[in-house]
C-alpha positions as CSV (number, residue, x, y, z in Angstrom):
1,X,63.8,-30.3,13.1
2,X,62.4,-33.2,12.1
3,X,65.0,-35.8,12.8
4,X,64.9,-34.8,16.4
5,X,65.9,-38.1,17.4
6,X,68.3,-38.7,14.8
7,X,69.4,-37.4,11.6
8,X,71.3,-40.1,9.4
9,X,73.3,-39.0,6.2
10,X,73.3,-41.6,3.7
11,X,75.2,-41.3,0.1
12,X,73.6,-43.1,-2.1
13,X,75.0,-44.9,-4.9
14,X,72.0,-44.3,-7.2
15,X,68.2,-42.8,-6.7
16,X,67.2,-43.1,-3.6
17,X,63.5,-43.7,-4.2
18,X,62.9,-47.6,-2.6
19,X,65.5,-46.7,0.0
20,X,63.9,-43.9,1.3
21,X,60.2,-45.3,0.8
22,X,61.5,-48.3,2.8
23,X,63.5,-46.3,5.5
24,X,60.2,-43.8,6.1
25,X,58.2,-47.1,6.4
26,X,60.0,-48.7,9.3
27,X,61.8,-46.3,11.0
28,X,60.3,-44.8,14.3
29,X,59.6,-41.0,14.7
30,X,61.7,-38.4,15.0
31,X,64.6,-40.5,12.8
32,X,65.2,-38.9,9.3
33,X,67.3,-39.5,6.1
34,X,69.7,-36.6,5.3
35,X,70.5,-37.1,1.5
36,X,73.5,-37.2,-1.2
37,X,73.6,-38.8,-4.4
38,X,76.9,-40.7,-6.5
39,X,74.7,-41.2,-9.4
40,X,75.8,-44.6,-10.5
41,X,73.2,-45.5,-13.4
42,X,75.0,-49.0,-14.3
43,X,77.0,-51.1,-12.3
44,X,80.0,-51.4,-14.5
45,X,83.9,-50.6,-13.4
46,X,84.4,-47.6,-14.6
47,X,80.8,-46.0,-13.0
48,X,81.6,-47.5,-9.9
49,X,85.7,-46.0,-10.2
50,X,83.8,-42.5,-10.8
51,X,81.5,-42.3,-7.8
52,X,84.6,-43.3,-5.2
53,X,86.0,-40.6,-6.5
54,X,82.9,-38.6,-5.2
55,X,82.6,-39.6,-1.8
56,X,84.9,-37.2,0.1
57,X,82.8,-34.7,-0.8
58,X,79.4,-36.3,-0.3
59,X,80.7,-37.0,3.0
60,X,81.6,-33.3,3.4
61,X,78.7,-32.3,2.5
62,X,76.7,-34.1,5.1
63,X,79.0,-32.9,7.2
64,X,78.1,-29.1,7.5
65,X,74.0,-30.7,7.6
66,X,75.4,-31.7,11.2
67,X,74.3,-35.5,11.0
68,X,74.5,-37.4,13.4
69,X,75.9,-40.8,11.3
70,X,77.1,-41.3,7.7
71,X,76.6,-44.5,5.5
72,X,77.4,-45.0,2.3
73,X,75.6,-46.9,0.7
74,X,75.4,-49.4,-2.4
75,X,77.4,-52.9,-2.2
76,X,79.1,-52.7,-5.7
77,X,81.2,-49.5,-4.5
78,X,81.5,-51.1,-1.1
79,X,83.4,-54.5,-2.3
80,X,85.1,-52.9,-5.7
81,X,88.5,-53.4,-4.1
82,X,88.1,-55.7,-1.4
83,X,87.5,-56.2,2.3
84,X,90.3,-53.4,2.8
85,X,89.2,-51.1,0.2
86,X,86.2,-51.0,2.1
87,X,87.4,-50.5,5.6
88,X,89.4,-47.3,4.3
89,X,86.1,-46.0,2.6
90,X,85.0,-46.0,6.0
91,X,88.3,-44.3,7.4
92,X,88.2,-41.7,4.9
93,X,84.8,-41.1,5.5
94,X,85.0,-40.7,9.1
95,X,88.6,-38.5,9.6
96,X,87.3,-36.1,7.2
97,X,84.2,-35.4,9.1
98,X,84.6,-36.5,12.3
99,X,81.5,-38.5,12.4
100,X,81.2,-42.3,12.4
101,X,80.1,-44.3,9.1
102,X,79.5,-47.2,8.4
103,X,78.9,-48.9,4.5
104,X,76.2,-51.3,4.0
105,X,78.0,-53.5,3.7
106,X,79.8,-53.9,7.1
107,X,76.8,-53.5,8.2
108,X,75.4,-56.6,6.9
109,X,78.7,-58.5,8.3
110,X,77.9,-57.2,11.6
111,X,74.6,-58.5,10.9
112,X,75.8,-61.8,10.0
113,X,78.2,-61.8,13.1
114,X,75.1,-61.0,15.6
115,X,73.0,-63.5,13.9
116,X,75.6,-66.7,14.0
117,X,75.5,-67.0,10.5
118,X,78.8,-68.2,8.4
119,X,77.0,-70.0,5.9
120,X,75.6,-67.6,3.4
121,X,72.8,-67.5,0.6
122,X,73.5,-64.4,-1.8
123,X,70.2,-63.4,-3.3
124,X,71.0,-60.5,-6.0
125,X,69.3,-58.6,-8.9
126,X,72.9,-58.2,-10.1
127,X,74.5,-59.5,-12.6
128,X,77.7,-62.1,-12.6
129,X,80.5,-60.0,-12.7
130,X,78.7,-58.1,-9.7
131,X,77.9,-61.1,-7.7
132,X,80.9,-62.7,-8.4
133,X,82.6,-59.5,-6.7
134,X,80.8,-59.9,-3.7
135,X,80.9,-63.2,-3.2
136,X,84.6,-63.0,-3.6
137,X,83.9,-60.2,-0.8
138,X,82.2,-62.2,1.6
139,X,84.3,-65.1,1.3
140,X,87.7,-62.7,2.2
141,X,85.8,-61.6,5.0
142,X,85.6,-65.1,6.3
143,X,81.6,-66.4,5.4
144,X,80.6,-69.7,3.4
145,X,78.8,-68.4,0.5
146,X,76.7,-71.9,-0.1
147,X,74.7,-70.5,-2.9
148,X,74.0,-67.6,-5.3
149,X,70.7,-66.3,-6.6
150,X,71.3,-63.6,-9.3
151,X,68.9,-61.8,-11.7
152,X,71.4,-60.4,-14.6
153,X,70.9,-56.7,-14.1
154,X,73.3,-54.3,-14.6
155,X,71.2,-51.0,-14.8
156,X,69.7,-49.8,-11.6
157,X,67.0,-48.5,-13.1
158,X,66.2,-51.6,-14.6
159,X,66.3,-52.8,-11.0
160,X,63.6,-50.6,-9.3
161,X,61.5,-51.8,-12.7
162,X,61.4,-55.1,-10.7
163,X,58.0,-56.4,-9.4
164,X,57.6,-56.0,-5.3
165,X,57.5,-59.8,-5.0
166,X,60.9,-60.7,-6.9
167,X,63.2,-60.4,-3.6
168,X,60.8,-63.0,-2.3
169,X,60.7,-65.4,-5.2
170,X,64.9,-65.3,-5.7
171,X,65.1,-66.1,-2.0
172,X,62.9,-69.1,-2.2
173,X,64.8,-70.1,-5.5
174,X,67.6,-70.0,-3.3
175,X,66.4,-71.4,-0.2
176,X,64.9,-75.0,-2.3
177,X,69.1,-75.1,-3.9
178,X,70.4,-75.0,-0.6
179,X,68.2,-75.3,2.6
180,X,71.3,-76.0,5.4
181,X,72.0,-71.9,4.9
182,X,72.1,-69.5,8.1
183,X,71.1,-66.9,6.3
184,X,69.6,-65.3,3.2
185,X,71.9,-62.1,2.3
186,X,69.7,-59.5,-0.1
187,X,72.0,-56.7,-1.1
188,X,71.0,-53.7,-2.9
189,X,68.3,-51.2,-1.9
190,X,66.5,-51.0,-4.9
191,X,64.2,-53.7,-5.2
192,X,61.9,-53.0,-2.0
193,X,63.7,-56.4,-0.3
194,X,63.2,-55.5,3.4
195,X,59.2,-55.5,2.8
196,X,59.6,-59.0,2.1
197,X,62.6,-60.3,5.0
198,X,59.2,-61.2,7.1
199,X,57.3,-62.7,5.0
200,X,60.5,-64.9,3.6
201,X,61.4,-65.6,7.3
202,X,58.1,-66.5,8.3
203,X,57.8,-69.1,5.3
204,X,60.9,-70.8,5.6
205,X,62.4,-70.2,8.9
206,X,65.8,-68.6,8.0
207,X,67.0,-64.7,9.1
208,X,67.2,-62.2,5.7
209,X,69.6,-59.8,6.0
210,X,69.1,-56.8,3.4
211,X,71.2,-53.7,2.7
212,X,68.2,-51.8,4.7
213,X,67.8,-53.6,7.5
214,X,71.3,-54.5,8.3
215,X,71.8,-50.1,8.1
216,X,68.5,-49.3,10.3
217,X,69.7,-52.1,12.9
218,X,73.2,-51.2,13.2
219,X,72.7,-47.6,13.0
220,X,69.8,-47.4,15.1
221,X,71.7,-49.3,17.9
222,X,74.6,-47.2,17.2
223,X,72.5,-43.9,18.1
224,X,70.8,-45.7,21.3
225,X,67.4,-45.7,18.8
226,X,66.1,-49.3,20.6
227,X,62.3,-49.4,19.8
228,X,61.3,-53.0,18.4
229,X,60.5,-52.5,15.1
230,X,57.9,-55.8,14.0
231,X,57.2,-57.0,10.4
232,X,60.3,-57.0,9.2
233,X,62.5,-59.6,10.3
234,X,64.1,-60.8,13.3
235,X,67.3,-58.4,13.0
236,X,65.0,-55.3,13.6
237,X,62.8,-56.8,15.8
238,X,65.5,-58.0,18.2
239,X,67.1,-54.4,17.8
């Protein structure tokens, strides 16, 4: 068995190709990826209404692979109906199989929470109605959101099309609006974002929080997985 350490399920809103390249880049030996798939193409309501309507069985599903965590991931299905909506995603997911979940979501607010941060940059490929959504999110949940960097996409496919250094170039858009921030938020796992938290940190001296790096921190420490992992960001190297 290959995830002899640790075998994470993870439902994925859409194609899993950037998350998995990123998780196999960073994560330590003996930690693997068990998939499932919603198959959100666009980010629209009634896309988003279909794949909640899958997740009890995705979650089954990992289930019988004997994992040893679920996540669900994507932040559109995560905040479609609020901080509660999301907390009983997480319910649901975890009385069914008996195995604790988390979305990536919460996992970012955890982030935030271990970090100090209550003012926060959203940096997003998404587009308004999307953004709008989570900052509404956020803002329920108790965060400042001081300032929002979005891109206009609503296809995901659209969103892998983007160039590796876009995650880097929205976060310094953001950063030069609104430089008091605690940290820069990057959701969505499609845009290779946690390659870039370092070099974003480095440069301008603010924590970046992505949809990856908040799930491999909180998931990892969850499972008692405690190697430093460097390069990335200060979240997974303080893990």
């Amino acid at each position: 068995m290959l995830g002899w350490r640790a075998r994470i399920g993870y439902i994925n809103p859409s194609n899993a190709e950037c998350s998995v390249y990123e998780f196999y880049k960073i994560a330590p030996e003996g930690v693997t990826l068990v998939l499932t798939c919603l198959s959100i193409k666009n980010l629209v309501p009634e896309e988003l209404e279909t794949a909640l309507a899958k997740v009890d069985a995705a979650a089954v599903d990992l289930a019988r692979s004997e994992v040893d965590y679920i996540v669900l991931g994507g932040t559109p299905p995560a905040v479609f109906k609020g901080v509660e909506g999301n907390k009983k995603l997480i319910e649901r997911i975890e009385n069914l199989t008996k195995i604790p979940a988390v979305t990536k979501v919460s996992a970012s607010m955890a982030a935030f929470n271990y970090l100090g941060a209550k003012r926060i940059s959203l940096v997003s490929p998404m587009d308004e109605d999307n953004n709008r959504k989570i900052r509404r999110f956020l803002e329920e949940a108790g965060f400042e959101v001081v300032c929002v960097v979005g891109l206009g996409i609503k296809s995901n496919l659209e969103i892998t099309k983007l160039p590796p250094y876009a995650s880097y170039q929205a976060a310094r858009r953001a950063i030069m609006e609104n430089p008091e921030t605690d940290v820069i938020y990057i959701p969505c796992s499609l845009w290779g974002a946690t390659l870039n938290a370092q070099h974003i940190e480095t440069d301008f001296g603010i924590p970046v929080v992505t949809s990856n790096n908040a799930m491999m921190w909180y998931v990892f420490r969850a499972l008692n997985i405690r190697e430093k992992i460097r390069g990335y960001g200060k979240l997974l190297a303080e893990i």
